[in-house]
GUZA-934168 format. One record per residue (C-alpha): chain; residue in three letters; x, y negated, z negated. Coordinates in Angstrom, 2 decimals, m for minus. Last residue first. Layout:
# residues N
(pt 'A'; 'ALA'; (X; Y; Z)),
...
//
This chain:
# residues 310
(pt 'A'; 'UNK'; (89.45; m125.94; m96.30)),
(pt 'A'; 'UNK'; (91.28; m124.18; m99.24)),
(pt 'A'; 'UNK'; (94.00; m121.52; m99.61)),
(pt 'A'; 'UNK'; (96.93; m121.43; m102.10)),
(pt 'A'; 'UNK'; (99.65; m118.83; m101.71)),
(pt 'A'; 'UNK'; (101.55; m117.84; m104.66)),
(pt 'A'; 'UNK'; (103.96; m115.01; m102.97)),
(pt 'A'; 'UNK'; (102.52; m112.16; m103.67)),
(pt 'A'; 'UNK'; (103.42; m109.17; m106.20)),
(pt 'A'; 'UNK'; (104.18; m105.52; m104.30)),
(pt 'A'; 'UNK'; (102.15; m102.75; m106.44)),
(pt 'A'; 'UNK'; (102.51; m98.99; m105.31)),
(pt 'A'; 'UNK'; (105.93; m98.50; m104.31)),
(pt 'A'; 'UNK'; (106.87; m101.86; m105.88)),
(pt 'A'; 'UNK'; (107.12; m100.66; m108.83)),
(pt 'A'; 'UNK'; (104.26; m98.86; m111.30)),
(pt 'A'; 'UNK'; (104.94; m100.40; m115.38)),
(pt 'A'; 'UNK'; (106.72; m104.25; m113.50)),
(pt 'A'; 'UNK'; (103.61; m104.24; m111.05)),
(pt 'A'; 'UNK'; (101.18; m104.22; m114.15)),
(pt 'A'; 'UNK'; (103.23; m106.39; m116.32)),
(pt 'A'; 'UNK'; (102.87; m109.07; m113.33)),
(pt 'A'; 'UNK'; (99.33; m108.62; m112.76)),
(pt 'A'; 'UNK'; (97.74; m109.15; m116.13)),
(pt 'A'; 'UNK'; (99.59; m112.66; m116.04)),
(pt 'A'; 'UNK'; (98.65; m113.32; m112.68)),
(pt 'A'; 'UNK'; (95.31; m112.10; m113.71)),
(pt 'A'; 'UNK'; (95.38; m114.69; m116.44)),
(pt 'A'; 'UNK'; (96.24; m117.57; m114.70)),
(pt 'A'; 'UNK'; (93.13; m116.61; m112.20)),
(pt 'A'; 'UNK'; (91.04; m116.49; m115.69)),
(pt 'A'; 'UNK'; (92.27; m119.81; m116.98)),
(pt 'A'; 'UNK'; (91.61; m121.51; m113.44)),
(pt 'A'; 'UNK'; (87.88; m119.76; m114.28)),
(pt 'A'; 'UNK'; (87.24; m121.25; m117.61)),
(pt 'A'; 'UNK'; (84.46; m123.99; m116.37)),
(pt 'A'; 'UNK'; (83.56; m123.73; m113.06)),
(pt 'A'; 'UNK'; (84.98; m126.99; m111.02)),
(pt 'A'; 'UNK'; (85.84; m125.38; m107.65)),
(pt 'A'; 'UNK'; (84.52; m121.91; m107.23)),
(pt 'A'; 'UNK'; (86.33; m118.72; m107.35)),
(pt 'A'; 'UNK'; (89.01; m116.41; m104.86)),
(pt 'A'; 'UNK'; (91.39; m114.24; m106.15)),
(pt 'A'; 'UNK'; (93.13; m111.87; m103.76)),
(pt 'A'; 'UNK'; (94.11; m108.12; m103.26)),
(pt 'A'; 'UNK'; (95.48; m107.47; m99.90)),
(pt 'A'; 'UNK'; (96.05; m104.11; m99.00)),
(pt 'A'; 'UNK'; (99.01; m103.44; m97.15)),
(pt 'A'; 'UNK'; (99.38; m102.79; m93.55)),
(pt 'A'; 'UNK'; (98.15; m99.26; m91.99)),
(pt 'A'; 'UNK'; (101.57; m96.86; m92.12)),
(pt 'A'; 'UNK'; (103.84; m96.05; m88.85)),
(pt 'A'; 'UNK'; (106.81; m94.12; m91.03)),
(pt 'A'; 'UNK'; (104.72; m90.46; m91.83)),
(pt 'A'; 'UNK'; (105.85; m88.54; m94.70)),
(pt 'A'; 'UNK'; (102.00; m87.47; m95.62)),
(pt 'A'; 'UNK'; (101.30; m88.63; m99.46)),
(pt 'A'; 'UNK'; (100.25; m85.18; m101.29)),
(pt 'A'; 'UNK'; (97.36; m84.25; m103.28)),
(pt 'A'; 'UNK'; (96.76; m82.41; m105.85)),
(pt 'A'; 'UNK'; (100.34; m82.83; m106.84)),
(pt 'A'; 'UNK'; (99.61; m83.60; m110.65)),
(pt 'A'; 'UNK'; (101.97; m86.87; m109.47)),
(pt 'A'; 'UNK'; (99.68; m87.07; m106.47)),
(pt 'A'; 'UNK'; (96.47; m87.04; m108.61)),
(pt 'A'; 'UNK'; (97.39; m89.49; m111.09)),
(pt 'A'; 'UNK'; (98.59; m91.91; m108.20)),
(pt 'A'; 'UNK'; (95.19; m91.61; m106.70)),
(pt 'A'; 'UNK'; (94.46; m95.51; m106.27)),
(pt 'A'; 'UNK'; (98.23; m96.36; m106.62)),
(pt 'A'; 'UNK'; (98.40; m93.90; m103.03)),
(pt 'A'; 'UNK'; (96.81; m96.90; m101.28)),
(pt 'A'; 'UNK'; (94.70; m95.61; m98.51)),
(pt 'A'; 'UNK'; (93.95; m94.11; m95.50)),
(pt 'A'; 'UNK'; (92.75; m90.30; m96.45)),
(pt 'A'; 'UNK'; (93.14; m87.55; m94.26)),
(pt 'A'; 'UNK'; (90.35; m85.09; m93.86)),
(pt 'A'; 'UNK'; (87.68; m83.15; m96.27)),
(pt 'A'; 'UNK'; (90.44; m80.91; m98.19)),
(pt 'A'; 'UNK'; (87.98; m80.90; m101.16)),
(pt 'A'; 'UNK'; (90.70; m83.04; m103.14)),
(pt 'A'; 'UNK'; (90.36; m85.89; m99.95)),
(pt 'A'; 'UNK'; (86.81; m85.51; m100.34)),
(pt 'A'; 'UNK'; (86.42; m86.39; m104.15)),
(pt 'A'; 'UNK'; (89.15; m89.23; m103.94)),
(pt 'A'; 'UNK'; (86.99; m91.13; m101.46)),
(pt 'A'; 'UNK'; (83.88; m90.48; m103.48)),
(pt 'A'; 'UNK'; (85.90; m91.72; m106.55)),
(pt 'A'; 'UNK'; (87.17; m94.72; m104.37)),
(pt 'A'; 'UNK'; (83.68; m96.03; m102.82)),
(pt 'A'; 'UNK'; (82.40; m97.87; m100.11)),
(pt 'A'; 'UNK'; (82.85; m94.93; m97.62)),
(pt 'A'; 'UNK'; (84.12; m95.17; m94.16)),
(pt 'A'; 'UNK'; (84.85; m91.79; m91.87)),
(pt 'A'; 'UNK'; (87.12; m92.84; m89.08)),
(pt 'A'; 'UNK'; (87.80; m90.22; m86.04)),
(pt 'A'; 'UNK'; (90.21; m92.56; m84.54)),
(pt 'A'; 'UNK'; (88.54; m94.26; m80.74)),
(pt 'A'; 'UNK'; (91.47; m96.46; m78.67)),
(pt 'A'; 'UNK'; (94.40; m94.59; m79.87)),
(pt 'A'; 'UNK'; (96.89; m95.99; m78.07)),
(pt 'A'; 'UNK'; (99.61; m97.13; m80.88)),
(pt 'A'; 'UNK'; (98.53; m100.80; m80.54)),
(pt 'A'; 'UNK'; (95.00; m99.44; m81.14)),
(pt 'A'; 'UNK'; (95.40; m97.41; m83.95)),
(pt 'A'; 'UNK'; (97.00; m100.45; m85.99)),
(pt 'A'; 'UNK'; (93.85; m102.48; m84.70)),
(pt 'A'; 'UNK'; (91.55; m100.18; m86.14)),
(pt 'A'; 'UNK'; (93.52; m99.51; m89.32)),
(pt 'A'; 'UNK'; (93.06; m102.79; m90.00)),
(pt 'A'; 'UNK'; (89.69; m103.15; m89.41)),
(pt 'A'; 'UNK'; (89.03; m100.46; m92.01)),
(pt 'A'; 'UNK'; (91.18; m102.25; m94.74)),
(pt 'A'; 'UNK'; (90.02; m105.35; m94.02)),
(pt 'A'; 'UNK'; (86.04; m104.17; m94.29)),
(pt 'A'; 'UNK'; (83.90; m103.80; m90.94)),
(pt 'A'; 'UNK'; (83.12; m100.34; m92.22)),
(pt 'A'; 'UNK'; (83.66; m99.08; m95.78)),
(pt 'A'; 'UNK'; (86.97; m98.16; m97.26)),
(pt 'A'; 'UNK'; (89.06; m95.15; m95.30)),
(pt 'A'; 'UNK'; (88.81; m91.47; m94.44)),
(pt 'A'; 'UNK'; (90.28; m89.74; m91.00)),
(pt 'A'; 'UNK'; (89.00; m86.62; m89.88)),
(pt 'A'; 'UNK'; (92.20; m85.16; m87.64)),
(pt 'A'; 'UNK'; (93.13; m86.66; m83.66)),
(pt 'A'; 'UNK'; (93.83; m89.69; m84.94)),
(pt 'A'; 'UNK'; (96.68; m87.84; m87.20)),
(pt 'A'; 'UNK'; (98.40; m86.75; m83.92)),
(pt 'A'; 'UNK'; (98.13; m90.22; m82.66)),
(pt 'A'; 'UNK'; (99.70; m91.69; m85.18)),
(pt 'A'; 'UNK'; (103.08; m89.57; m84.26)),
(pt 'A'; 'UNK'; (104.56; m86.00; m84.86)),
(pt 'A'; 'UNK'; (102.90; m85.12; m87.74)),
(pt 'A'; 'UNK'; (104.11; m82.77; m90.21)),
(pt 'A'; 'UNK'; (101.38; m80.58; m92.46)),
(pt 'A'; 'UNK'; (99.41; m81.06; m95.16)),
(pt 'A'; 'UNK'; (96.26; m81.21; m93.57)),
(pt 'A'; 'UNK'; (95.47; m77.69; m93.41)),
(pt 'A'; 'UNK'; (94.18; m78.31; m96.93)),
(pt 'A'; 'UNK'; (96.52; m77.01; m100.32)),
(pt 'A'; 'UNK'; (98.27; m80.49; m100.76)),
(pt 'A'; 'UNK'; (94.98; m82.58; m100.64)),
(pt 'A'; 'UNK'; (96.02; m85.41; m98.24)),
(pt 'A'; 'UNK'; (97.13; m88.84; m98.34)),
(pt 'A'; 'UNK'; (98.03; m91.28; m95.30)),
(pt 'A'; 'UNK'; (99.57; m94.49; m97.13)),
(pt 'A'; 'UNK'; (99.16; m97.78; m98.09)),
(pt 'A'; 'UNK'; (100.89; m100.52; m99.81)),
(pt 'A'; 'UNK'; (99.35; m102.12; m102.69)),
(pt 'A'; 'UNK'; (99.32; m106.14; m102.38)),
(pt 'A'; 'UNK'; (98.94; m108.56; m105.17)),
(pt 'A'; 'UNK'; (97.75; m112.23; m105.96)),
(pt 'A'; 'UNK'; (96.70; m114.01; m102.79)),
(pt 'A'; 'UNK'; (94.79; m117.18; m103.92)),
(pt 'A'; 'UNK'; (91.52; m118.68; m102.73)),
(pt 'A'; 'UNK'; (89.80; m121.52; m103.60)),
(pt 'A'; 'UNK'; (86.26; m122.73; m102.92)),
(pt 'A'; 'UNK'; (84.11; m125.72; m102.60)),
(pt 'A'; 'UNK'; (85.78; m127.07; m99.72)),
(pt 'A'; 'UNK'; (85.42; m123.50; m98.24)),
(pt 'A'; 'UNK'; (88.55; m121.24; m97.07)),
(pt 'A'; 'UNK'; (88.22; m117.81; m98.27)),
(pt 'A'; 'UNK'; (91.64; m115.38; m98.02)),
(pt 'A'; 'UNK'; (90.33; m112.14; m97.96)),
(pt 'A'; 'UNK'; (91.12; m108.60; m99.74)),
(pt 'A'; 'UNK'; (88.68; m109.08; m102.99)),
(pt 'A'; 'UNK'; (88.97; m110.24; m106.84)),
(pt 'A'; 'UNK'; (85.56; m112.82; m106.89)),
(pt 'A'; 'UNK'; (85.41; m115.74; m109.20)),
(pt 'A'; 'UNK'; (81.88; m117.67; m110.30)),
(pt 'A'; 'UNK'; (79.52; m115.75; m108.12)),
(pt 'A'; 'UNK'; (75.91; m116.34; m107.48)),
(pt 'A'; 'UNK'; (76.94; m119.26; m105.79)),
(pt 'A'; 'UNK'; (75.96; m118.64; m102.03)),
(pt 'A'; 'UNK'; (79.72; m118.59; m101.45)),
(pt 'A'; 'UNK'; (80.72; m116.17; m104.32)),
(pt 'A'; 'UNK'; (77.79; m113.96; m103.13)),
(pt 'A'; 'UNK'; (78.90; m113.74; m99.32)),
(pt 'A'; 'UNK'; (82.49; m112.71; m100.55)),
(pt 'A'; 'UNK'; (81.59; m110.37; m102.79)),
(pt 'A'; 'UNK'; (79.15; m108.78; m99.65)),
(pt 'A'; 'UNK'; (82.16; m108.34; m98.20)),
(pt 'A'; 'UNK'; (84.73; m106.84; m100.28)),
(pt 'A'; 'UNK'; (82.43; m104.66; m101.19)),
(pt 'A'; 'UNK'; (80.41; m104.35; m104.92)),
(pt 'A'; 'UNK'; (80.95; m104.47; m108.95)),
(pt 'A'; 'UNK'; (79.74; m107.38; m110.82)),
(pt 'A'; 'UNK'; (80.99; m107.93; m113.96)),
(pt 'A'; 'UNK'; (79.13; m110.50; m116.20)),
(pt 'A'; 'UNK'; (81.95; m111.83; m118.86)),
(pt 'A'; 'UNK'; (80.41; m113.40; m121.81)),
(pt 'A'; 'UNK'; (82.29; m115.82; m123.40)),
(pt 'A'; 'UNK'; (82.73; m115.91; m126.94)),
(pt 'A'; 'UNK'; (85.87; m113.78; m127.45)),
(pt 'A'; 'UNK'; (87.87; m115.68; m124.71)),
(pt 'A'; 'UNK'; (91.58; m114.71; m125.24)),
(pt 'A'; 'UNK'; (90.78; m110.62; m126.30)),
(pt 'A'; 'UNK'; (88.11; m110.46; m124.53)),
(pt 'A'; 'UNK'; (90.09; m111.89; m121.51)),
(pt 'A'; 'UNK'; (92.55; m109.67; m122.27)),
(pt 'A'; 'UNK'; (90.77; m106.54; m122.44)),
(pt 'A'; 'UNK'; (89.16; m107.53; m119.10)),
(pt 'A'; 'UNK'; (92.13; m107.44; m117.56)),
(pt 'A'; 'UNK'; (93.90; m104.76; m118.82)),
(pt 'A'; 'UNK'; (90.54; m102.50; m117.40)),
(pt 'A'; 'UNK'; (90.86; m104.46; m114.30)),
(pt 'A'; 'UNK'; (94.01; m102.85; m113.36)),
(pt 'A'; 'UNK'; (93.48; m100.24; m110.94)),
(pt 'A'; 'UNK'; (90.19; m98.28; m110.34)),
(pt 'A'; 'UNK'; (87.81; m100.99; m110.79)),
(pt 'A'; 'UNK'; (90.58; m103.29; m108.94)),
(pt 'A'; 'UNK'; (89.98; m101.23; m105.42)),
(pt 'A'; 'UNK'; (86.51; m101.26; m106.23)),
(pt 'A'; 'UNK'; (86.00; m104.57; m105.33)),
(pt 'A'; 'UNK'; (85.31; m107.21; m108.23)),
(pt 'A'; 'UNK'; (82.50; m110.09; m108.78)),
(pt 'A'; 'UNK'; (83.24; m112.28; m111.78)),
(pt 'A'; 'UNK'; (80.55; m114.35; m113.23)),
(pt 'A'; 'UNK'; (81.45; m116.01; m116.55)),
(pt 'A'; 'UNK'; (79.08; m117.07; m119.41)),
(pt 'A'; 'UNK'; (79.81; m119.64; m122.08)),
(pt 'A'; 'UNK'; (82.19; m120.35; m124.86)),
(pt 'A'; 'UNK'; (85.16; m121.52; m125.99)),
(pt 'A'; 'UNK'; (86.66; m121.26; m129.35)),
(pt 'A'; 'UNK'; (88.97; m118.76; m129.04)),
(pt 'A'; 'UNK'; (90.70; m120.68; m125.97)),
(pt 'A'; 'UNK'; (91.04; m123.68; m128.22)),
(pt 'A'; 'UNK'; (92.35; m122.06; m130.87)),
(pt 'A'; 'UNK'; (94.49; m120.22; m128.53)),
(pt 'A'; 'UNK'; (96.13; m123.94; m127.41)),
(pt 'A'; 'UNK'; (96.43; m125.13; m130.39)),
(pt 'A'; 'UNK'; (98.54; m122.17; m131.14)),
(pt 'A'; 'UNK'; (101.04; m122.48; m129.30)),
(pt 'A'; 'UNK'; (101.39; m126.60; m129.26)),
(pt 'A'; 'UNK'; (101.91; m125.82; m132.88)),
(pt 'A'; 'UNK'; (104.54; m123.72; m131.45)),
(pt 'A'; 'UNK'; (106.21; m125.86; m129.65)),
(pt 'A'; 'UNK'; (106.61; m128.48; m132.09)),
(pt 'A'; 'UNK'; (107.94; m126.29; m134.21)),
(pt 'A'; 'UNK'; (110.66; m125.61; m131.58)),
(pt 'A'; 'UNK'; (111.43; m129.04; m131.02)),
(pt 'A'; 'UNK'; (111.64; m129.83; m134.74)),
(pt 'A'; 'UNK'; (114.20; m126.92; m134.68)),
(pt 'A'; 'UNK'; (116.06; m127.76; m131.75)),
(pt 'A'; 'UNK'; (116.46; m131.82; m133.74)),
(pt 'A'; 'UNK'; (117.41; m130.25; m136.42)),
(pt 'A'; 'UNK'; (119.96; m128.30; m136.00)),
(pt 'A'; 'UNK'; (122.14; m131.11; m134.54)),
(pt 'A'; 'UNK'; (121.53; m133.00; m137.49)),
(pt 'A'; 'UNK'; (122.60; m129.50; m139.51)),
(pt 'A'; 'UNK'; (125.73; m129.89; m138.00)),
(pt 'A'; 'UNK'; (126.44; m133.33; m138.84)),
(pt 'A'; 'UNK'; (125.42; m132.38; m142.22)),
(pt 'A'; 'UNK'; (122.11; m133.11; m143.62)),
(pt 'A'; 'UNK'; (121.48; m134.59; m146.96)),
(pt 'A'; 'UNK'; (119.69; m133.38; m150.31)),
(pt 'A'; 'UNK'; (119.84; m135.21; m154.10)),
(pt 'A'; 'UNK'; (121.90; m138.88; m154.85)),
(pt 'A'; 'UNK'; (123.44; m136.44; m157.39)),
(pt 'A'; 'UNK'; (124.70; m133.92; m154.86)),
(pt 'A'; 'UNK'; (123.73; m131.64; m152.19)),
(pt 'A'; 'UNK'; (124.74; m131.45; m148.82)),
(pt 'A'; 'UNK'; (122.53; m129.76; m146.56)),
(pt 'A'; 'UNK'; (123.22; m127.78; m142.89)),
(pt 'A'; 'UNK'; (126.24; m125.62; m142.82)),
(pt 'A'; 'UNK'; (127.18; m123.54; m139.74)),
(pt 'A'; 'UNK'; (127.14; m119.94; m138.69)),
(pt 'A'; 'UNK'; (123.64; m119.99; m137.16)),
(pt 'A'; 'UNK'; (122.66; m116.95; m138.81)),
(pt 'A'; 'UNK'; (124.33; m117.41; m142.15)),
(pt 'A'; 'UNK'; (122.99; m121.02; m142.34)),
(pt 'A'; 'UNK'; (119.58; m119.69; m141.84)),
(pt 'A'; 'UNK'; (120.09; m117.07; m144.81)),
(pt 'A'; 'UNK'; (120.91; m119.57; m147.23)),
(pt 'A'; 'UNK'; (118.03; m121.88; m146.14)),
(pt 'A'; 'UNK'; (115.52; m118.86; m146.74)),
(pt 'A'; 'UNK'; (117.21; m118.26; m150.03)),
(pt 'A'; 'UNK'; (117.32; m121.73; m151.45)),
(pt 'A'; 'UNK'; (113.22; m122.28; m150.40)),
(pt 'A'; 'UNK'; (112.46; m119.05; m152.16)),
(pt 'A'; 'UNK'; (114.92; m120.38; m155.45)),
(pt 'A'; 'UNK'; (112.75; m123.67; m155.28)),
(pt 'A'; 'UNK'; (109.31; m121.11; m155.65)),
(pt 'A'; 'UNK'; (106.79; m121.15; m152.92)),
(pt 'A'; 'UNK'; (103.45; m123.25; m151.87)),
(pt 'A'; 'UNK'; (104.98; m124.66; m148.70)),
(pt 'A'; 'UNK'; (104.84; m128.18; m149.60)),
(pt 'A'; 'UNK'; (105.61; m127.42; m153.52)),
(pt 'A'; 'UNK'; (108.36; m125.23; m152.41)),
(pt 'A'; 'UNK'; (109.81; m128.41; m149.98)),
(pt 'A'; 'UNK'; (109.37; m130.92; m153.20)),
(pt 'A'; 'UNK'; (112.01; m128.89; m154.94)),
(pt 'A'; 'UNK'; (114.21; m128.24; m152.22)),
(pt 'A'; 'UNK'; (114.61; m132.23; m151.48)),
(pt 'A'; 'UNK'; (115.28; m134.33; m149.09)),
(pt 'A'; 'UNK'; (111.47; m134.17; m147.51)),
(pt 'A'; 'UNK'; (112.13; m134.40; m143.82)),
(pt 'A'; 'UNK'; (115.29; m132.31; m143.80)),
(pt 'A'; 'UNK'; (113.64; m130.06; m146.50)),
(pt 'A'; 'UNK'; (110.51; m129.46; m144.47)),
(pt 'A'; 'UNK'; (112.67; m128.61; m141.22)),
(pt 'A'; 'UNK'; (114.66; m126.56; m142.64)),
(pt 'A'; 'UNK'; (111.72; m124.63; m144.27)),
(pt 'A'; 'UNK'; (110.32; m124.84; m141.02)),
(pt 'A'; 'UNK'; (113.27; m123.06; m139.59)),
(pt 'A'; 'UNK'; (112.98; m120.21; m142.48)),
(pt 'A'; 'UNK'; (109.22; m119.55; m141.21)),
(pt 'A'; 'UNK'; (110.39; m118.95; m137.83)),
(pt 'A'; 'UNK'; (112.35; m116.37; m138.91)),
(pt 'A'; 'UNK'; (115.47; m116.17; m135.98)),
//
């Protein structure tokens, strides 16, 4: 349905008369006719009666009207609203792990440049942990990282998970079947940095399977992770969205293995009474959910909203 026709209705409900309506709206009284016409078609009903006294509604077009004025209302609501966000201004912090880099913050950031074109975002790229330690000491507004922070000052909310996997270049010795977790321990394992969630994680999953001491090589970052796995270096633990290009090129291959290291955890966590930042975690939800609907839920699993705060 035209928009623009149902605030011609609405104008020539208010205004009785087609003639004043084209002068409201800066058209011709045959314009005004046309779009009315066609309305009526659409919805199937009749809405004015004309005669000498000049325009009324029907009982139909009462109806009509008071959807419509709804609907307009709406969307002057609408755009208030972006006015408001294109009119803001300021600076932004945001501190991200490299887990997003290589994910979805590109959508991200186009859409908050897109929403907020006079703030300036300052994009800090680092670990988990020392994200974490920044956005507490305040040189962070709002970090995207794997932990759930609880501060008075500070709120944290789980956004996204990526499931992981064991990943290996398809032409390395590697890619082969493995009878058990303990038969990849026993192979050069890569993962995120040390004492991260991802790394202590697979610690503890090694553990309960018996493996007291995994060959674990940690690096802090995703291209030089990707670079070793396609140089045959070991077996990678990590989410298979983060080289998703590479195993559908089949470079590398995701090992058929059941016993997996938990999810990775991607949550939002930023200081209490910044300016803008509640209408940047909105926005990653936003961001979020188209991105998990375009990959599934084999590489992008959307979280329950879970608020944490001391």
């Amino acid at each position: 349905m035209n928009l623009k026709f149902l605030e011609t209705f609405v104008w020539v409900a208010r205004l009785k008369s087609f003639r004043l309506t084209a002068d409201k709206l800066f058209t011709t009284q045959a314009s005004i006719s046309s779009r009315i016409a066609v309305l009526e078609s659409e919805l199937g009903v009749k809405l004015f009666l004309r005669d000498s006294r000049g325009v009324s509604l029907t009982p139909e077009g009462l109806k009509v009207l008071d959807y419509a004025e709804q609907m307009m209302d709406t969307m002057q609501a609408l755009k208030h609203a972006i006015e408001i966000s294109s009119t803001k201004v300021g600076r932004l912090r945001i501190g991200v792990m490299d887990t997003v880099i290589h994910t979805w913050l590109s959508p991200l950031v186009a859409q908050m440049s897109d929403r907020f074109p006079l703030v300036e975002i300052e994009l800090v790229a680092d670990t988990a942990l020392n994200l974490c330690d920044q956005l507490q000491k305040g040189f962070l507004d709002l970090v995207l990282q794997t932990d759930l922070l609880r501060q008075e000052s500070i709120r944290s909310l789980e956004l996204i998970s990526h499931p992981m996997g064991w990943v290996v270049a398809s032409n390395s010795i590697y890619n082969r079947e493995y009878a058990s977790l303990a038969e990849i321990a026993r192979e050069r394992i890569v993962t995120f940095s040390k004492n991260s969630r991802p790394h202590q994680e697979i610690l503890g999953l090694m553990q309960i399977h018996g493996v007291p001491t995994p060959r674990l090589n940690c690096v802090n970052s995703v291209s030089a992770i990707t670079r070793l796995l396609r140089d045959g270096f070991g077996i990678g633990a990590l989410p298979p969205v983060l080289v998703r290009e590479e195993l559908m090129r089949g470079e590398l291959t995701l090992l058929a293995l059941d016993v997996r290291p938990p999810n990775l955890e991607v949550v939002v966590s930023w200081r209490v009474g910044v300016e803008l930042v509640e209408e940047i975690v909105a926005l990653c939800q936003e961001v979020l959910h188209s991105y998990a609907d375009k990959l599934g839920e084999q590489y992008v699993v959307l979280s329950k909203p879970t608020l944490a705060h001391q």
